[in-house]
C-alpha positions as CSV (number, residue, x, y, z in Angstrom):
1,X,-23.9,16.0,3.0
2,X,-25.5,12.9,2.2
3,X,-29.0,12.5,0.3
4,X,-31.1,9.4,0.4
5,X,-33.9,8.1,-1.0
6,X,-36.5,5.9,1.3
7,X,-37.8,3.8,-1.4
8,X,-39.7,0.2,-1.7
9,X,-42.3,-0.7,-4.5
10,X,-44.3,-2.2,-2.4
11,X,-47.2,-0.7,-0.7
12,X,-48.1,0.1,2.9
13,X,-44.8,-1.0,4.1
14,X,-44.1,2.2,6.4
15,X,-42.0,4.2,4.3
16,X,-43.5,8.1,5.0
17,X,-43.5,6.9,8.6
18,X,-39.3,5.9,8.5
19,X,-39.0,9.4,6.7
20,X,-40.6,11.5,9.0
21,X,-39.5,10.1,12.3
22,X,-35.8,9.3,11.1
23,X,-36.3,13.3,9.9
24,X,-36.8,14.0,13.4
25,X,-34.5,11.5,14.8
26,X,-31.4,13.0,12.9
27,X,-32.4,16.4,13.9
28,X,-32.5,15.6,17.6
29,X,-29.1,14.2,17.2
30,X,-27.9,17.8,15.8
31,X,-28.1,17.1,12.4
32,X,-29.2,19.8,10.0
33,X,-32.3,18.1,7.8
34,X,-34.2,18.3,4.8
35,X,-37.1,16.5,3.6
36,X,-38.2,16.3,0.4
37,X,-41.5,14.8,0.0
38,X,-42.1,13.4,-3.9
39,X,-45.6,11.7,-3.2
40,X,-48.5,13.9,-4.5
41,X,-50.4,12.3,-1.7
42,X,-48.4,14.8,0.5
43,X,-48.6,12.7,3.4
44,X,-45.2,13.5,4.7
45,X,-45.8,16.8,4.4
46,X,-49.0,16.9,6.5
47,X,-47.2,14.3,8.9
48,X,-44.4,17.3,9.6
49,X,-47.2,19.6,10.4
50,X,-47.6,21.4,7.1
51,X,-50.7,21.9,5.8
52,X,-50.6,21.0,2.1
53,X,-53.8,22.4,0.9
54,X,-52.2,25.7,2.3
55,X,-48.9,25.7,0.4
56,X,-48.0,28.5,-2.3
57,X,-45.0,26.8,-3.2
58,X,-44.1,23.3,-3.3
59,X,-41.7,20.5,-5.1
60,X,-44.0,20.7,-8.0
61,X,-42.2,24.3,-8.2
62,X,-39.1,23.0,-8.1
63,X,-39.4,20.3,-10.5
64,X,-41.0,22.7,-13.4
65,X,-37.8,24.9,-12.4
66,X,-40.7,28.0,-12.0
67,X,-39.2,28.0,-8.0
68,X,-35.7,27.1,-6.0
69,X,-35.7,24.8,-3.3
70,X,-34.7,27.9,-0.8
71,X,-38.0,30.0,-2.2
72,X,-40.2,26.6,-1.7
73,X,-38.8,24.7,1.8
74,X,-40.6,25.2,5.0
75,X,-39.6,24.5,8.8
76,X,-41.8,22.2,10.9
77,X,-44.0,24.2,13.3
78,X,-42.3,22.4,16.9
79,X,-38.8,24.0,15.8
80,X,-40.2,27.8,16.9
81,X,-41.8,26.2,20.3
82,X,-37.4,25.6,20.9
83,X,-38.1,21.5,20.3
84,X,-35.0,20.2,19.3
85,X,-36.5,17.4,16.5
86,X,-37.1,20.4,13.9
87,X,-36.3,20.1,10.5
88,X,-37.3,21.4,7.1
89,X,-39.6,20.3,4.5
90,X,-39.9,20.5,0.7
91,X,-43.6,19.8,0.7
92,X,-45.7,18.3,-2.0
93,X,-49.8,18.5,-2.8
94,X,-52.2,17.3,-5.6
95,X,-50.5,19.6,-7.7
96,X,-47.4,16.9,-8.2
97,X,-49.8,14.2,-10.1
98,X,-50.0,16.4,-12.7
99,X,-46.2,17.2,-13.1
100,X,-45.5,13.5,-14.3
101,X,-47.3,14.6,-17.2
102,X,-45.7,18.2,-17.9
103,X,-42.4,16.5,-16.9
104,X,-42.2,13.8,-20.0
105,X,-41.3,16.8,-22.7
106,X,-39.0,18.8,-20.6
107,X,-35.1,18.7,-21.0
108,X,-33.2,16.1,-18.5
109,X,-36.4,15.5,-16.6
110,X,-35.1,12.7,-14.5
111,X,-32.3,14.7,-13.1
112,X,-34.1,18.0,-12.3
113,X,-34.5,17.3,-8.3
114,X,-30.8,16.5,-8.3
115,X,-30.1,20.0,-9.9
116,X,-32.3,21.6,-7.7
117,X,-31.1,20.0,-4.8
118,X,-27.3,21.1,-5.4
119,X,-28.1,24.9,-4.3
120,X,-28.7,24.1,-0.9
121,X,-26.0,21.0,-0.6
122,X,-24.0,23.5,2.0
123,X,-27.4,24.2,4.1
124,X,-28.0,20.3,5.4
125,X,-26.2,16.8,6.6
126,X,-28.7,15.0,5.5
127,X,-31.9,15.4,2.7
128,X,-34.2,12.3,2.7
129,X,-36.6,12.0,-0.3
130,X,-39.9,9.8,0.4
131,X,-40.6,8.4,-2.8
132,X,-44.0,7.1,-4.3
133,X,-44.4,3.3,-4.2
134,X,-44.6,2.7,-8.2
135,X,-41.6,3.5,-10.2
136,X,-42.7,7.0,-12.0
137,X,-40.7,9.9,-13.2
138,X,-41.1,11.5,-9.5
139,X,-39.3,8.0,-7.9
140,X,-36.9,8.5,-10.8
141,X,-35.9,12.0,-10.1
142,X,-35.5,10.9,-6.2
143,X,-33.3,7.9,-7.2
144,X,-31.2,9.9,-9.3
145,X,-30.6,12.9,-6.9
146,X,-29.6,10.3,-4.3
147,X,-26.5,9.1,-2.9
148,X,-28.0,5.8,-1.9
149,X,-31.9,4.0,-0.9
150,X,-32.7,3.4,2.4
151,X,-34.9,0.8,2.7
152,X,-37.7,0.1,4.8
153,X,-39.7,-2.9,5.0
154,X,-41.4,-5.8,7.1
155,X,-40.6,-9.2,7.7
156,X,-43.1,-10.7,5.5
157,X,-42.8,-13.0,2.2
158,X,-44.1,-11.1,-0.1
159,X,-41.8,-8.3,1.2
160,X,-38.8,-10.4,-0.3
161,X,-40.4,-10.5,-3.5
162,X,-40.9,-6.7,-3.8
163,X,-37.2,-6.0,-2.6
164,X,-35.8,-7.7,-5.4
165,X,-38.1,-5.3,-8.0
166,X,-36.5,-2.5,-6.1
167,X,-32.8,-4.0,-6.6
168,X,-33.2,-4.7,-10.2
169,X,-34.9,-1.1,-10.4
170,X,-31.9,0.6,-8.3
171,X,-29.5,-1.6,-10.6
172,X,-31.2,-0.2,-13.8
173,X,-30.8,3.8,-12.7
174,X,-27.1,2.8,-11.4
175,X,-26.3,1.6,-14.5
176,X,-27.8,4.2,-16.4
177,X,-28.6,7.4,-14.8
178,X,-26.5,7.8,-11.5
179,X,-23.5,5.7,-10.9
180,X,-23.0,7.0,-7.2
181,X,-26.6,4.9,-6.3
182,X,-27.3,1.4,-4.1
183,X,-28.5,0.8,-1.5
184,X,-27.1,2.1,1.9
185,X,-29.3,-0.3,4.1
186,X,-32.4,-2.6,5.2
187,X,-34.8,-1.4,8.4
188,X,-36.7,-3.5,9.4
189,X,-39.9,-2.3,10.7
190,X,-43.5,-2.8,12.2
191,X,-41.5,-5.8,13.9
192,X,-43.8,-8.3,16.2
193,X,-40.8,-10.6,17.5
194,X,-43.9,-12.9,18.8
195,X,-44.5,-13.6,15.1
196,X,-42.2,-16.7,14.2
197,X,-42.6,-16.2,10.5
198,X,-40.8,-12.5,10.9
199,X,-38.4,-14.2,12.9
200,X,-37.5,-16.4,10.3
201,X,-37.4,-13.7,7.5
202,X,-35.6,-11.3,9.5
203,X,-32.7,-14.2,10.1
204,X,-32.8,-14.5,5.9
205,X,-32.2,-10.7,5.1
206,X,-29.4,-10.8,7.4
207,X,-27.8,-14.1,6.0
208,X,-28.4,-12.5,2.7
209,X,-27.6,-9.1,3.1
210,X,-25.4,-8.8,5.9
211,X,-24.2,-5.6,6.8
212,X,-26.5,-3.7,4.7
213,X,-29.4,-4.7,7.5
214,X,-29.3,-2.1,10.2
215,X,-29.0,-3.0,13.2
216,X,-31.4,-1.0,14.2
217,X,-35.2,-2.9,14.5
218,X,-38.7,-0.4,14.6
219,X,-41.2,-2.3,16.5
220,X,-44.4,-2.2,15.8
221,X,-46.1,0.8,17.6
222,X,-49.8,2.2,18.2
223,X,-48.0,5.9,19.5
224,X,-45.9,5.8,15.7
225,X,-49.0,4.9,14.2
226,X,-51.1,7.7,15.5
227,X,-48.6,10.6,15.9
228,X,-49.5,11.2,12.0
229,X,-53.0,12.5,12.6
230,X,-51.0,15.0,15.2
231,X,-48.9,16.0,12.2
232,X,-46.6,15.0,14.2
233,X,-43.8,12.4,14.4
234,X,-43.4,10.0,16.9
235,X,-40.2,11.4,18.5
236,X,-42.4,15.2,18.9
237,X,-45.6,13.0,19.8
238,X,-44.9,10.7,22.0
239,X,-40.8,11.1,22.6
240,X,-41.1,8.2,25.3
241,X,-42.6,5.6,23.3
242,X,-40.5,2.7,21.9
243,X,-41.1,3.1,18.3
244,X,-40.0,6.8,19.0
245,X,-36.8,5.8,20.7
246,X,-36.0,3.5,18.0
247,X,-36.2,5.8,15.3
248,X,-33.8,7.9,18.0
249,X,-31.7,4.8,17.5
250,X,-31.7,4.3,14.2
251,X,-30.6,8.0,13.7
252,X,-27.8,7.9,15.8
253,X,-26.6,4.5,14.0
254,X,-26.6,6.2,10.1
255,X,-25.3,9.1,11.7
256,X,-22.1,6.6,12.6
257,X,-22.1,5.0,9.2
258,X,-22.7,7.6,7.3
259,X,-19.1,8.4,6.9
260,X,-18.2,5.3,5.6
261,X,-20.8,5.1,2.8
């Protein structure tokens, strides 16, 4: 079982989107999945089809230790209709702002998720965590639960300049918090190969970084991009479209490496 955090201080860079569609992707490759959503925004939890303002139980639950993961976790509505992209969801809601606060006095707070998280190792192959963008005590307790950070992010400049935050940041919890973290890999997404300047960055993360870029490009796609307000992703949406075959892709390429990590 293999837990990984998708995590990139920068904004806006696509990383609910890799979440919930590689989510999808790893399930439609037979892969038993759980995502954990830490953003109170909750918008991979409403992406999957789950209403937050409905939930009774959520991560917030988990994280105060007042709920376990089994008692909180949900299954995406497709997986009863017999679609094969269904996977399970540890949903979050305005309620998780406010456990950054109740979370500063409480015993180990940074590893609580990881605790949590070990009760239903033997249910899953993979749990991805979609962290906030700033580094908080919710990012923290994804980073330190994790196995490695997946890494999405677009071939931009100033993209460079918030991946090297997010090293120094994974480098600071490896050191210090969990020694099994780093980071498994790059994606490169909302890709335009008409664009000459992502081009050219997407040749410098790969003389840079090597192996750790996937191989594995998402283009940028109008079906990805409206799949959300479906609560839906892109592989239940639209399964045809080339941003959903990609994440299909991208799935069956960790799926191979995963082994190896």
């Amino acid at each position: 079982m293999k837990i990984f955090c998708v995590a990139n201080q920068k904004g806006g860079v696509g990383k609910t989107t890799t979440t919930i569609n590689l989510a999808a992707g790893l399930a439609a490759v037979g892969q038993r999945v759980l995502l954990v959503d830490l953003d109170p925004q909750g918008n991979a939890t409403m992406g999957s089809g789950i209403d937050k303002r409905t939930l009774e139980l959520s991560v917030y639950d988990v994280l105060l230790a007042s709920a376990t993961v089994a008692e909180c976790r949900a299954s995406t509505p497709w997986a009863e209709q017999g679609k094969t992209a269904g996977y399970d969801v540890l949903g979050a809601n305005r309620e998780l702002a406010g456990a950054e606060i109740e979370l500063v006095n409480l015993d180990q707070r940074e590893l609580r998720l990881r605790h949590a998280l070990q009760a239903v190792a033997q249910d899953y192959d993979f749990i991805l965590i979609d962290c906030p963008p700033s580094l908080s005590l919710l990012t923290l307790n994804g980073l330190c639960a994790a196995h490695g950070v997946l890494v999405p992010m677009q071939c931009e400049y100033f993209a460079l300049e918030g991946l090297s935050d997010l090293v120094n940041s994974i480098k600071q919890v490896h050191a210090n918090l969990n020694r099994d973290l780093k980071i498994i890999g790059l994606l490169r997404v909302m890709y335009d190969p008409r664009i000459t300047l992502q081009q050219q960055v997407s040749e410098q993360l790969k003389a840079h970084f090597g192996d750790k870029v996937f191989n594995t490009i998402i283009p940028r796609n109008v079906r990805l991009a409206e799949a959300p307000s479906y609560g839906k992703p892109g592989l239940v949406f639209d399964p045809s479209a080339k941003g959903s075959q990609a994440f299909l892709g991208f799935a069956q390429e960790l799926v191979e490496r995963a082994p190896t990590m």
